[in-house]
C-alpha positions, 0 to 999 in steps of 0.5 A: 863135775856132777859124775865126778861128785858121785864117784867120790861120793860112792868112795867115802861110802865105801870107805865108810862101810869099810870102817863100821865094818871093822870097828864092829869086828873089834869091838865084838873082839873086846866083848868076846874077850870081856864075856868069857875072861879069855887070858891075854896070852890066849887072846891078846886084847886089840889094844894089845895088838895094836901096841905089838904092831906099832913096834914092829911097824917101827922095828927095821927087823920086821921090815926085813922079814916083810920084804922077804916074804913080799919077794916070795909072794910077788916072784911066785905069784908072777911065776905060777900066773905066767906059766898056767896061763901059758898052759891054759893057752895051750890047753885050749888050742889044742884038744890033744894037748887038752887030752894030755895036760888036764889030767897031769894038772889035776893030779898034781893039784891033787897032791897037798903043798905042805907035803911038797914042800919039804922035797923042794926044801931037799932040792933047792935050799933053805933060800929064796927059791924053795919058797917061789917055786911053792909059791908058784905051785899053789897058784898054778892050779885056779889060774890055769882053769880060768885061763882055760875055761875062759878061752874056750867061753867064747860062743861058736858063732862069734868063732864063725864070724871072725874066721869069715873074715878071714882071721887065723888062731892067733888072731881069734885069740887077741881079738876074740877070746883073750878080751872074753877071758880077761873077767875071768882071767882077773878072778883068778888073779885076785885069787892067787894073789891071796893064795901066794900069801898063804903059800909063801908062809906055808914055805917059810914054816917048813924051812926057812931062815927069814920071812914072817912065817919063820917069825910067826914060828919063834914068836909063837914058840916065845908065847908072844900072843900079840906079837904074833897077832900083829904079823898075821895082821901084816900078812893081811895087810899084804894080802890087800895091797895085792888085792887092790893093785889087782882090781885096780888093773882090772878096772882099766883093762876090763873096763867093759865089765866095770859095773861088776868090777866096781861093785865088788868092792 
């Protein structure tokens, strides 16, 4: 009873932290508006903004442009998360796929999205796909390093051991180096969960016909101030959920590395 009152406890601290947190953002908001007399269609007030939310949390339309980008970012994240840790895997097995898929990958990261996405527009459409597969992209890039780098992090010795054993590759790969890699592994996810927001939004402003960043563009081109600010809090509010979907696995599967896990949060 004693451990389980101390994590609620160490929770409603958080919770909390959480809250001071924000109300002391909102109100340096007011003052920041108060102090220099800033026009609402500039800088709509919180009030505002939380009106413009209530409605389009209460609007079946902002509902359906939510679920769009929320398709877009789940299947581009799963796509480029999956397909960079199968690359990374490859690349640290191998020295000569090393040799030959690093510099590919860095090259194409290399190339800015936005300019991509107009192409991906051309090859795939106006639909769902053009936005997964720039979604995809943007995420390949930071998954793949650590999946990488995280693989080839376990120590020679450690190696030694187990292939005295008797393991082969693929066995020093489940046993070995996937469980050293897994903190790593997870970092990049809490990244690139993020970064298919960012993405899918960025896809959806170069062509799209639904989705909050096809939304952000009519409000913004309405001079609907506040309006626009209550999507972007919704875009927010997205990148949390995944946030915390993340660091909740984590802390399941990685429940070695739970004194760093748990006080990041």
């Amino acid at each position: 009873m004693t451990g389980l009152d101390g994590r609620l406890r160490a929770t409603l601290a958080r919770i909390a932290q959480h809250v001071v947190a924000v109300a002391l953002a909102i109100g340096a908001w007011f003052g920041v508006i108060a102090v220099f007399a800033i026009d609402p269609q500039v800088l709509p007030p919180p009030d505002e903004v939380l009106g413009a939310l209530i409605r389009q949390f209460s609007s079946g339309r902002f509902w359906m442009h939510f679920g769009v980008t929320g398709t877009e970012v789940v299947l581009g994240f799963g796509l480029g998360c999956t397909v960079a840790f199968l690359a990374g895997t490859l690349v640290a097995q191998s020295r000569l796929v090393e040799r030959m898929l690093y510099p590919c990958v860095v090259a194409l990261e290399s190339i800015p999205k936005i300019a991509l996405a107009p192409l991906f527009v051309v090859w795939f459409g106006f639909g769902l796909t053009s936005k997964v597969v720039t979604t995809a992209l943007i995420c390949f890039f930071p998954m793949f390093v650590n999946v990488t780098q995280g693989l080839m992090g376990s120590s020679r010795a450690q190696i030694e051991v187990l292939r005295a054993a008797g393991a082969g590759r693929l066995s020093l790969l489940w046993r070995l180096q996937l469980p050293n890699a897994l903190p790593m592994i997870f970092a990049a996810l809490n990244i690139c969960v993020i970064l298919a927001v960012i993405g899918a939004v960025v896809a959806e402003y170069v062509g799209a016909k639904a989705g909050i960043g096809y939304q952000l563009l009519l409000l913004s081109r309405q001079i609907r101030t506040a309006d626009v600010f209550a999507n972007i809090v919704g875009l927010a509010l997205m990148g949390l959920l995944g946030h915390a979907l993340i660091r909740l696995v984590q802390r399941r599967l990685v429940f070695w590395d739970d004194a760093r896990t748990g006080s990041a949060d």
